[in-house]
N, CA, C and O atoms as CSV, one atom per row, in Angstrom:
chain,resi,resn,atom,element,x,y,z
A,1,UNK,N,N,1.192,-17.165,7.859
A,1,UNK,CA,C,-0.135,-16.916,7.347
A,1,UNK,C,C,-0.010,-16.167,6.029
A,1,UNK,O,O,0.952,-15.461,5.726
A,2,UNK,N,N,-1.205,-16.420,5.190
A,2,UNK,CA,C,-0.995,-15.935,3.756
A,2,UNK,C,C,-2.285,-14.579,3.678
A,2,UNK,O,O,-3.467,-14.922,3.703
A,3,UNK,N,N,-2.067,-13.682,3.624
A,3,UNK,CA,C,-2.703,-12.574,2.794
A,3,UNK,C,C,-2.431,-12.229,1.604
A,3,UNK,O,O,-1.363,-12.016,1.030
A,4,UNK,N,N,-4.218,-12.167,1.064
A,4,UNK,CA,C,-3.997,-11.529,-0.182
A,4,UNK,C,C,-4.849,-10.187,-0.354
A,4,UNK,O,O,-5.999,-9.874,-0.046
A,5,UNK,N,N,-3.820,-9.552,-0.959
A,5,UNK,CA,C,-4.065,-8.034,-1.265
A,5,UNK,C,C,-5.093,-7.778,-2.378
A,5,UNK,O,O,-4.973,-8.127,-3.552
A,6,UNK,N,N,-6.319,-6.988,-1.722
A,6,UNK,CA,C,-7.290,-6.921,-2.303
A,6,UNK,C,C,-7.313,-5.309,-3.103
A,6,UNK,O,O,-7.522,-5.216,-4.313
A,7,UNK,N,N,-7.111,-4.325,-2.382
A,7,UNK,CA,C,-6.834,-2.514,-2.311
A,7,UNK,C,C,-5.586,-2.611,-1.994
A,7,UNK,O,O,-5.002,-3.488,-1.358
A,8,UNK,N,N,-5.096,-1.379,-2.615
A,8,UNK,CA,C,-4.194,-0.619,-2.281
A,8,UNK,C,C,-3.997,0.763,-2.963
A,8,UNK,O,O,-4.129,1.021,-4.159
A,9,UNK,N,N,-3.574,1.789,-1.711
A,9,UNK,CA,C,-3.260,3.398,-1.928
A,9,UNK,C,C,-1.893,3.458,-1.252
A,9,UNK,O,O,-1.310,2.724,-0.454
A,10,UNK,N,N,-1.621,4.513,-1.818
A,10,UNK,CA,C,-0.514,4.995,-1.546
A,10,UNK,C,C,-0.614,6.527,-0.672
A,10,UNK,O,O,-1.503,7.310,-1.007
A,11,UNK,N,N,0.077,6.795,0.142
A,11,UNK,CA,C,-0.295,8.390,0.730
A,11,UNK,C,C,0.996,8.996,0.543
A,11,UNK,O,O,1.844,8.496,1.282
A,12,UNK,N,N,1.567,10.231,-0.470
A,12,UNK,CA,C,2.547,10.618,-0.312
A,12,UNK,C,C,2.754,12.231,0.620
A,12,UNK,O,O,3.605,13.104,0.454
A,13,UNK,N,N,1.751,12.167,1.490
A,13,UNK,CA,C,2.190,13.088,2.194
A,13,UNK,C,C,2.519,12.657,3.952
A,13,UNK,O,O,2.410,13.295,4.999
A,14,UNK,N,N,2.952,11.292,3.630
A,14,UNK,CA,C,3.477,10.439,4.826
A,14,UNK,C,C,4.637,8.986,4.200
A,14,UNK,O,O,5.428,8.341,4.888
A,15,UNK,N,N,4.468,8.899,3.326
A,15,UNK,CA,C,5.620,8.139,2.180
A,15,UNK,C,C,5.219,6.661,2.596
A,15,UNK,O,O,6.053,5.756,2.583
A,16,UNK,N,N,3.641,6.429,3.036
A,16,UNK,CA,C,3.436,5.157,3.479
A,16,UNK,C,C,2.154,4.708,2.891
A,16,UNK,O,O,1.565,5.517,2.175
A,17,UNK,N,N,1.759,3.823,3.040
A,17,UNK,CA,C,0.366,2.882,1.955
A,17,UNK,C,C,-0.275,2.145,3.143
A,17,UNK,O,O,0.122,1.839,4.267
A,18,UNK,N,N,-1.291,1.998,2.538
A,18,UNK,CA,C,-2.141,0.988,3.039
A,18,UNK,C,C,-2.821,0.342,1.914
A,18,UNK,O,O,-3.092,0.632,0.749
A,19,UNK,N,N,-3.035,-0.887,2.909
A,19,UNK,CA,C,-3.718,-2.030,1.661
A,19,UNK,C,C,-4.683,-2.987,2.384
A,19,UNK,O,O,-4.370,-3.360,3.514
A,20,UNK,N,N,-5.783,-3.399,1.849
A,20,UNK,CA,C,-7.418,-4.128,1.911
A,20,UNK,C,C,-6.485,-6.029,2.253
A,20,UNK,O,O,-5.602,-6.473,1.520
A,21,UNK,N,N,-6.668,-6.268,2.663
A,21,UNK,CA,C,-5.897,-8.107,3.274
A,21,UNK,C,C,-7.094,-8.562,3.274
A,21,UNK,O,O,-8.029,-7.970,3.812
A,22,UNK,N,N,-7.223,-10.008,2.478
A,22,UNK,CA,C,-8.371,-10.828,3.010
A,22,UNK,C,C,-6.941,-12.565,3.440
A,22,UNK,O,O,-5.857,-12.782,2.898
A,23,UNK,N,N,-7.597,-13.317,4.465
A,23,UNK,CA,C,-7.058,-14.589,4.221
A,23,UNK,C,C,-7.983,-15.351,4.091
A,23,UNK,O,O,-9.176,-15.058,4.021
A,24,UNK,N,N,-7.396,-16.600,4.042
A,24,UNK,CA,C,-8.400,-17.842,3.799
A,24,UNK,C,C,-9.457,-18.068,4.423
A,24,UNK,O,O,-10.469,-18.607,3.976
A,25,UNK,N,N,-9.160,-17.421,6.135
A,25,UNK,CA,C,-9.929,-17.535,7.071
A,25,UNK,C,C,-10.975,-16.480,6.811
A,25,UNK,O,O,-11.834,-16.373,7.686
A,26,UNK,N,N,-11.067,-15.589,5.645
A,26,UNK,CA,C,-12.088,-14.988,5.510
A,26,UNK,C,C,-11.978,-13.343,6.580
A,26,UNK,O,O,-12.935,-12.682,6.982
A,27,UNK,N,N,-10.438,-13.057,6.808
A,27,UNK,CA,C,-10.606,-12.324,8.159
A,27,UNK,C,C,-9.506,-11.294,7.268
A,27,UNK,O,O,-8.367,-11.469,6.836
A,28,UNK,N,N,-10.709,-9.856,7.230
A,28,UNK,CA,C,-9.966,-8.819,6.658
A,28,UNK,C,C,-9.728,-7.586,7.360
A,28,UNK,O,O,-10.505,-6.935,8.059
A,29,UNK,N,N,-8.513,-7.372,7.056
A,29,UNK,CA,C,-7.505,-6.266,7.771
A,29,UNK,C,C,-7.208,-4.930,6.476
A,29,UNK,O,O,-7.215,-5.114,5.258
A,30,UNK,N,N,-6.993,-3.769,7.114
A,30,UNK,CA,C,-6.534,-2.791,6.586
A,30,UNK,C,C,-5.144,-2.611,6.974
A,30,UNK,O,O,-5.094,-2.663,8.203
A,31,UNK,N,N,-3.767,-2.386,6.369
A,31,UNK,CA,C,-2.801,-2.886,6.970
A,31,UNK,C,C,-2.184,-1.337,6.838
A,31,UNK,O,O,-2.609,-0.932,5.756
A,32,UNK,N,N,-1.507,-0.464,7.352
A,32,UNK,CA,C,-0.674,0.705,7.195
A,32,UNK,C,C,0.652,0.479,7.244
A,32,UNK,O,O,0.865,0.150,8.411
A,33,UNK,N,N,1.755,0.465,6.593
A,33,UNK,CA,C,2.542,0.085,6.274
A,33,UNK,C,C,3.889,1.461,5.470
A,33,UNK,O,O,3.671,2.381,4.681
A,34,UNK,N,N,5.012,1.067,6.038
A,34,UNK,CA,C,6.150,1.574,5.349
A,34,UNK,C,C,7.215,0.561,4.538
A,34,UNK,O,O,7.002,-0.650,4.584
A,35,UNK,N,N,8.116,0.971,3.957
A,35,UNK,CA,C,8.726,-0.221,2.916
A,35,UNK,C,C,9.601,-0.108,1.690
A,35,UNK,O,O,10.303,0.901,1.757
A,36,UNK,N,N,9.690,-0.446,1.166
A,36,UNK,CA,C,11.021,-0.260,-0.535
A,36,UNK,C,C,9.733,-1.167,-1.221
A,36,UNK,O,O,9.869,-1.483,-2.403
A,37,UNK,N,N,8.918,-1.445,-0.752
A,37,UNK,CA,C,8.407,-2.642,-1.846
A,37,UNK,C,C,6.249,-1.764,-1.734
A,37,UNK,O,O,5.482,-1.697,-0.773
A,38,UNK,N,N,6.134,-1.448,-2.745
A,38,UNK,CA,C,4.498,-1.475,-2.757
A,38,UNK,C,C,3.594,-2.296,-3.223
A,38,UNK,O,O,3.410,-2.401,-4.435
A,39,UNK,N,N,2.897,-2.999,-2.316
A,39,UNK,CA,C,1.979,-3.904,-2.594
A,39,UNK,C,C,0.248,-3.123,-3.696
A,39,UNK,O,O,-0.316,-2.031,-3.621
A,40,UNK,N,N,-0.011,-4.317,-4.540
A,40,UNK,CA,C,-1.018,-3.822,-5.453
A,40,UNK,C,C,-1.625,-5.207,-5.080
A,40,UNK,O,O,-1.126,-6.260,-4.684
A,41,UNK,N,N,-3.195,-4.705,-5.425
A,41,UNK,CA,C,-4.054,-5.484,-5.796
A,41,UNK,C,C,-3.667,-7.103,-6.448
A,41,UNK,O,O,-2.979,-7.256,-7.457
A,42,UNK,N,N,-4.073,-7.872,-5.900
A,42,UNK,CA,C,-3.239,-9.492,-6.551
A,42,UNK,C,C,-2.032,-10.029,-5.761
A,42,UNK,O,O,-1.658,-11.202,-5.751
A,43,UNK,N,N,-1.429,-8.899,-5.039
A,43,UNK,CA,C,-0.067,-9.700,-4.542
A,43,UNK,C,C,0.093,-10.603,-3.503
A,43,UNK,O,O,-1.056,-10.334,-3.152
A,44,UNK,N,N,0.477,-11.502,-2.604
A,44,UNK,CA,C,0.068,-12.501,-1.806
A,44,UNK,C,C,1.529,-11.642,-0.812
A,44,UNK,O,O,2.594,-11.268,-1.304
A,45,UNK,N,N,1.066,-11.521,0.780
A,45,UNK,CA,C,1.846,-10.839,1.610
A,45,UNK,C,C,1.929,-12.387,2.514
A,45,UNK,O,O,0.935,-13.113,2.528
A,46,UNK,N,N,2.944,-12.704,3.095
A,46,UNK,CA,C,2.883,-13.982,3.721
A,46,UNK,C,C,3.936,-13.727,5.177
A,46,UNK,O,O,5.117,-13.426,5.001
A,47,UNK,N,N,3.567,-13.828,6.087
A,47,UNK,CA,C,4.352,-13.912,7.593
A,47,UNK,C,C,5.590,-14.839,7.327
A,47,UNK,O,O,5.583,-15.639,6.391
A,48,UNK,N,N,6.518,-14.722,8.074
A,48,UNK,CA,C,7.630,-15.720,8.420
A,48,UNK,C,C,8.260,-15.244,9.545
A,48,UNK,O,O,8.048,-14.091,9.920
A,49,UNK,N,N,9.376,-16.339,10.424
A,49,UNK,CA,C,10.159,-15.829,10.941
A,49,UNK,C,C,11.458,-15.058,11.126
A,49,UNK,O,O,12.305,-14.905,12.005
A,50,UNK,N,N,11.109,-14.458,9.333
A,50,UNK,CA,C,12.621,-13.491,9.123
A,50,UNK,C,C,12.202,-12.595,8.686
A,50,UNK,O,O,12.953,-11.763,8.178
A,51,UNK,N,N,10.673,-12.397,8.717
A,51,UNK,CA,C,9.908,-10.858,8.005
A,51,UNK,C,C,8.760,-10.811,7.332
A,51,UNK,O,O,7.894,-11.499,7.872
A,52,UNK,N,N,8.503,-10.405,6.608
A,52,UNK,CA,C,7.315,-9.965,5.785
A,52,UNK,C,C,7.859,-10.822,4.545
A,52,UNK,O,O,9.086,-10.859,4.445
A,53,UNK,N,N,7.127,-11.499,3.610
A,53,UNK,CA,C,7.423,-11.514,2.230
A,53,UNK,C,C,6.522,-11.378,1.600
A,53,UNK,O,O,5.448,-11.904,1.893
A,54,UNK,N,N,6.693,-10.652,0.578
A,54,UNK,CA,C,5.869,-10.532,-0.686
A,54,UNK,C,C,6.224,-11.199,-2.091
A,54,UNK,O,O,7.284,-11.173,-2.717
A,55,UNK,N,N,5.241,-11.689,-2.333
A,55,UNK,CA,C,4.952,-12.548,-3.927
A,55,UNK,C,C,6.254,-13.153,-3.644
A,55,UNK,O,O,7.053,-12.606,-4.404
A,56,UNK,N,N,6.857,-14.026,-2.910
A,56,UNK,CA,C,7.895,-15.034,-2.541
A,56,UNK,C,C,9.448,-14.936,-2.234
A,56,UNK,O,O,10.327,-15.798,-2.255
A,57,UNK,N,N,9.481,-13.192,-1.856
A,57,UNK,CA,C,10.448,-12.263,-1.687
A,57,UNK,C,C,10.447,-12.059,-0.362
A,57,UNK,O,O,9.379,-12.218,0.228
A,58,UNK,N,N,11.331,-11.766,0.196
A,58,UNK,CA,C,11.265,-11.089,1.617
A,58,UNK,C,C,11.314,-9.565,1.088
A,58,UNK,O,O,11.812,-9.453,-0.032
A,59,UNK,N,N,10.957,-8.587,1.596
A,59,UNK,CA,C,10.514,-7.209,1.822
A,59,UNK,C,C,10.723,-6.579,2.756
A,59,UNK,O,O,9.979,-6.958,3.660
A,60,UNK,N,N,11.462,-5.651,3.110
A,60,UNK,CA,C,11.735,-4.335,4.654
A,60,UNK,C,C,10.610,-3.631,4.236
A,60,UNK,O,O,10.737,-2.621,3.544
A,61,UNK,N,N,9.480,-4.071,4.593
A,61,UNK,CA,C,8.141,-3.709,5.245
A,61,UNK,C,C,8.082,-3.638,6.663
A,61,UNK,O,O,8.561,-4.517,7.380
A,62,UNK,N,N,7.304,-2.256,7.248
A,62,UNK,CA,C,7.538,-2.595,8.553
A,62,UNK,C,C,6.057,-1.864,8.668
A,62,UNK,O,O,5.843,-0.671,8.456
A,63,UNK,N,N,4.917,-3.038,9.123
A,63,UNK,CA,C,3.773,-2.700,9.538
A,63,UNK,C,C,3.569,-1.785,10.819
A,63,UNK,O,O,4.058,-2.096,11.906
A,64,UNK,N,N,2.670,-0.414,10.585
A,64,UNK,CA,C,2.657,0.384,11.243
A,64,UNK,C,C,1.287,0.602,12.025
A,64,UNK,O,O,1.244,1.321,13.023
A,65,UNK,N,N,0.184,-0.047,11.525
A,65,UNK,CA,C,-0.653,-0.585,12.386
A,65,UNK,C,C,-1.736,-1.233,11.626
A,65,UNK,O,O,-1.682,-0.960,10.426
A,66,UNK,N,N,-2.710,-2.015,11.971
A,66,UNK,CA,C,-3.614,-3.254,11.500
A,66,UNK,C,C,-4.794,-2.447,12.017
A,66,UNK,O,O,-4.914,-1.832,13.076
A,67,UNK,N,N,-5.964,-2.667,10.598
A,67,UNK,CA,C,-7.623,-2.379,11.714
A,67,UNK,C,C,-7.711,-3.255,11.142
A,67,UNK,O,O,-6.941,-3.763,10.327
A,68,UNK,N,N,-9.423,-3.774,11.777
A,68,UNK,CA,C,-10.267,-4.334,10.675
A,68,UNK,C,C,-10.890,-3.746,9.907
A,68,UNK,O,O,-11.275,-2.585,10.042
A,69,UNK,N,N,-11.085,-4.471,8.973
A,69,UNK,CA,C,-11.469,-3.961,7.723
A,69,UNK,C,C,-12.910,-3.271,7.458
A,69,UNK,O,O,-13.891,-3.964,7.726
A,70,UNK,N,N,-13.082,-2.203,7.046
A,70,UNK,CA,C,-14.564,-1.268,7.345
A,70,UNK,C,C,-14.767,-0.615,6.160
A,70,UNK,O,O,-14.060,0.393,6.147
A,71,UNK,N,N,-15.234,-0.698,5.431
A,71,UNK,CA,C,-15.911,0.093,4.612
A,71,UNK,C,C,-15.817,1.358,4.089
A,71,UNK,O,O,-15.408,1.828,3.028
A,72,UNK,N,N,-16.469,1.946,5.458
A,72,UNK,CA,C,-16.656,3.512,5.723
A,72,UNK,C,C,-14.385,4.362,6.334
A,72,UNK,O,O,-13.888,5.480,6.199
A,73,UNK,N,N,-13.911,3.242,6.835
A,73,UNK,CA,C,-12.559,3.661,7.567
A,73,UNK,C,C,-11.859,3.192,6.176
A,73,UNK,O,O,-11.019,4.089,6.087
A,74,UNK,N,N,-11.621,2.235,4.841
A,74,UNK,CA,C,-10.919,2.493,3.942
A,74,UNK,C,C,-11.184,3.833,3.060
A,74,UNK,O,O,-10.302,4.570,2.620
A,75,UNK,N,N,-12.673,4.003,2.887
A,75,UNK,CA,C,-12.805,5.255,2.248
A,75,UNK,C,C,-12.437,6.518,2.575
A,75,UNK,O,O,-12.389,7.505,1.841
A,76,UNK,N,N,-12.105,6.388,4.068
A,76,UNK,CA,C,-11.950,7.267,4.542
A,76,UNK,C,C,-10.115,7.779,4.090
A,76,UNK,O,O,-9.810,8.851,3.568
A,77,UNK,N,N,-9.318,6.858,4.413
A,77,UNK,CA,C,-7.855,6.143,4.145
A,77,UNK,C,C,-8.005,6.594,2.132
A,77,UNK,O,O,-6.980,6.295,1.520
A,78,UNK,N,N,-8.387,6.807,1.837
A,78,UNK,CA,C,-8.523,6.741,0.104
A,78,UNK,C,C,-9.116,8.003,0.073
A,78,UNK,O,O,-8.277,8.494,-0.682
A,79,UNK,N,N,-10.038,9.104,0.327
A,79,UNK,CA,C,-10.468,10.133,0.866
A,79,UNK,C,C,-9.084,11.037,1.164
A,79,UNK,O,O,-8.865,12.161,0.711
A,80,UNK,N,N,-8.584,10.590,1.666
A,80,UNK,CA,C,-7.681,11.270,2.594
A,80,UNK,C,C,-5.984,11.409,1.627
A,80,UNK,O,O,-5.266,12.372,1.355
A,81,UNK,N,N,-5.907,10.180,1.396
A,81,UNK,CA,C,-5.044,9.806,0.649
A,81,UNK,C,C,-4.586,10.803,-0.927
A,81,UNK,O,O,-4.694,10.327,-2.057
A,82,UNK,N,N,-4.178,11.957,-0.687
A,82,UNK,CA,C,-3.878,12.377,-2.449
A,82,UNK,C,C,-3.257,12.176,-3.374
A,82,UNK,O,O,-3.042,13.150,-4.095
A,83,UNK,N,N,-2.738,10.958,-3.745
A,83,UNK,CA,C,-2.065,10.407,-5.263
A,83,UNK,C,C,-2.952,10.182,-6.032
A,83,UNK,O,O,-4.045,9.789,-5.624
A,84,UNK,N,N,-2.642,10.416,-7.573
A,84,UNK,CA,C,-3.054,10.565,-8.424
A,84,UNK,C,C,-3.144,9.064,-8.822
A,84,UNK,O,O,-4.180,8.690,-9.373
A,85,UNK,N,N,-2.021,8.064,-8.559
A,85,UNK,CA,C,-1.785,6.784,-9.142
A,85,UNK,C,C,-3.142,5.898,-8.019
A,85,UNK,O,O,-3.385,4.704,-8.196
A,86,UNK,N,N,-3.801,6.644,-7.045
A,86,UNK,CA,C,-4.660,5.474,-6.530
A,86,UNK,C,C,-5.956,5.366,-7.346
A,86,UNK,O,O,-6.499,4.261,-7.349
A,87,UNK,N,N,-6.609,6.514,-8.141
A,87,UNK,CA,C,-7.821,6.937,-8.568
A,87,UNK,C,C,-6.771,5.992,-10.095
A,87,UNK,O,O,-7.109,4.883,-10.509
A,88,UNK,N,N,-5.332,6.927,-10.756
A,88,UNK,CA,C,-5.389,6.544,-11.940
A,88,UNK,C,C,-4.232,5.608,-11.657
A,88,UNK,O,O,-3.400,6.045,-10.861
A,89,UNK,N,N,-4.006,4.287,-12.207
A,89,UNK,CA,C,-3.066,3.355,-11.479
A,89,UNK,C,C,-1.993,3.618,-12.881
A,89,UNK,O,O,-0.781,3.702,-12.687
A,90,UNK,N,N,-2.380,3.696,-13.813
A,90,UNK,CA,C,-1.512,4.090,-15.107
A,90,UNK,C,C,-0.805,5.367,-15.025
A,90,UNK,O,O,-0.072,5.624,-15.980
A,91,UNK,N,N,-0.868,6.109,-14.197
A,91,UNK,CA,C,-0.721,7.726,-14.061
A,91,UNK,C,C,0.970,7.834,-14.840
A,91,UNK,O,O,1.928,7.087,-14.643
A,92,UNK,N,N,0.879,8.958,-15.692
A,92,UNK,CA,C,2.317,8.742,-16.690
A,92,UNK,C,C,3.010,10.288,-16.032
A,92,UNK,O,O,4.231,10.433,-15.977
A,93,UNK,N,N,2.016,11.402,-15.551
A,93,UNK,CA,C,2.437,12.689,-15.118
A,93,UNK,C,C,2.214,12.873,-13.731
A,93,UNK,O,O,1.585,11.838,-13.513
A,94,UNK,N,N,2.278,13.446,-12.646
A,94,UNK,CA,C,2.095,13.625,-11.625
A,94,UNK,C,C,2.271,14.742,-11.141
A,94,UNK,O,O,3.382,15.251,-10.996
A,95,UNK,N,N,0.562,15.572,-10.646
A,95,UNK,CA,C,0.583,16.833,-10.416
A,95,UNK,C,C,1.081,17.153,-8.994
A,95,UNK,O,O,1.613,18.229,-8.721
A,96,UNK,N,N,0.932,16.412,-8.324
A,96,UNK,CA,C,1.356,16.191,-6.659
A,96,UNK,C,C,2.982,15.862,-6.304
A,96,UNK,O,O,3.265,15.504,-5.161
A,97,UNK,N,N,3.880,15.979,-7.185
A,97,UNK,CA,C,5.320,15.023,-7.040
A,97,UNK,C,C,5.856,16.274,-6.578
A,97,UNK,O,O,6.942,15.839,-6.194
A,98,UNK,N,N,5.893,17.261,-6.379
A,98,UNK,CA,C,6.587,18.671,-5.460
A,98,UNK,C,C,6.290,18.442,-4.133
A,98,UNK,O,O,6.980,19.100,-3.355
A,99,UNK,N,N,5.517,17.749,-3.668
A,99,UNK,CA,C,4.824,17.522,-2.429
A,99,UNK,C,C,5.126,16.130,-2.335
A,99,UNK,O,O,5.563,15.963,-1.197
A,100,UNK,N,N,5.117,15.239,-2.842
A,100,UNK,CA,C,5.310,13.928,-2.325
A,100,UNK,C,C,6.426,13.557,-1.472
A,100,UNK,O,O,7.493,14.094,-1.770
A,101,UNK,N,N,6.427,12.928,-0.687
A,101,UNK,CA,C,7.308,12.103,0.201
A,101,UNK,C,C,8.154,11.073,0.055
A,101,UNK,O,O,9.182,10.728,0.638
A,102,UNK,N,N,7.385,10.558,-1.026
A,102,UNK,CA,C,8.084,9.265,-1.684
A,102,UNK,C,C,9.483,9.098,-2.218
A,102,UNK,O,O,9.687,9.950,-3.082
A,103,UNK,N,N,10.251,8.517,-2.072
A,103,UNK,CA,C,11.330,8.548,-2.176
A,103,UNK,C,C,11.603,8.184,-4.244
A,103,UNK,O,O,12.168,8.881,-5.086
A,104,UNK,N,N,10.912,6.847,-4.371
A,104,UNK,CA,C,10.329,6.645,-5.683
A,104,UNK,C,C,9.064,6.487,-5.664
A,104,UNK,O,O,8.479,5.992,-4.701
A,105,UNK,N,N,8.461,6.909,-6.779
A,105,UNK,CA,C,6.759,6.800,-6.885
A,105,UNK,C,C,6.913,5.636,-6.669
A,105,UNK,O,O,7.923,4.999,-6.966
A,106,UNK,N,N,5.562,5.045,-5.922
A,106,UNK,CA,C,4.332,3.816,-6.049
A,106,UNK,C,C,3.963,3.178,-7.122
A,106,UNK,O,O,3.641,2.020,-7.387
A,107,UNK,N,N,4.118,4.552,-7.914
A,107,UNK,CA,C,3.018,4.052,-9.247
A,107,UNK,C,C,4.281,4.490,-10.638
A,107,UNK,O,O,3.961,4.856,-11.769
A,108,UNK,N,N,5.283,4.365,-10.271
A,108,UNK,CA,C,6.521,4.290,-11.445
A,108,UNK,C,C,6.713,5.621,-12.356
A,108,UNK,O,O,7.322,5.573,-13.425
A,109,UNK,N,N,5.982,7.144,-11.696
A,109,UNK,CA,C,6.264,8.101,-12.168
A,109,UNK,C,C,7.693,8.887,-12.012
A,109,UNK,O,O,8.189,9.243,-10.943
A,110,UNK,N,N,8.206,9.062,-13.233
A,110,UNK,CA,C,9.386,9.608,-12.645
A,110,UNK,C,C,9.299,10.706,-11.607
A,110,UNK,O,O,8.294,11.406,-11.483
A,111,UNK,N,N,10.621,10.860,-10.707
A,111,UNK,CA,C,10.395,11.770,-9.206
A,111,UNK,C,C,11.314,13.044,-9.458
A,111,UNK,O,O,11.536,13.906,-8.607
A,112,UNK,N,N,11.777,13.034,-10.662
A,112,UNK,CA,C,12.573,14.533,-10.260
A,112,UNK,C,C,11.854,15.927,-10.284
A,112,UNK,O,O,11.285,16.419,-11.259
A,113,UNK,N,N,11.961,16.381,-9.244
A,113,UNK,CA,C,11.205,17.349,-8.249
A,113,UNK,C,C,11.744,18.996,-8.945
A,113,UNK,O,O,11.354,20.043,-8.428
């Protein structure tokens, strides 16, 4: 099955993301997720029987749980969420990187702590 990534945040005080899924079938999921690979807005996430792939890659993504998709429960997920790169996706400084979890930023800020 093919998802495409509509949202996406990053949470670095858990080193994991979530992201907005619509498919063809019109059937949208909020996906929580860990990984080496961060999905953005545009990217196509596709099932197989050897894993996750993204944009025509396989990916060590390992989905950590699925809702459906709500409104009021992504805002909440984005609310909650404190990176700077979800509000600013260009983010060049990062006031939060003493605290982050992330192993490398999400959003391509350098990480030395």
């Amino acid at each position: 099955m093919e998802w495409h990534v509509k949202q996406a945040i990053a949470c670095p005080d858990t080193s994991t993301a979530f992201v907005h899924v619509s498919c063809m079938r019109n059937l949208n999921l909020i996906l929580w997720y860990r990984g080496d690979y961060f999905l953005r807005a545009g990217n196509i996430l596709s099932t197989s029987p050897f894993g996750l792939i993204a944009n025509g890659k396989k990916r060590d993504l390992e989905i950590v749980h699925a809702f459906p998709y709500n409104p009021g429960l992504w805002d909440t997920f984005i609310n909650n969420a404190d990176c700077p790169g979800n509000t600013y996706p260009l983010v060049t400084e990062c006031s939060k990187k003493s605290k982050c979890l992330f192993e490398n930023c999400p959003y391509g800020v350098a990480m030395s702590h």
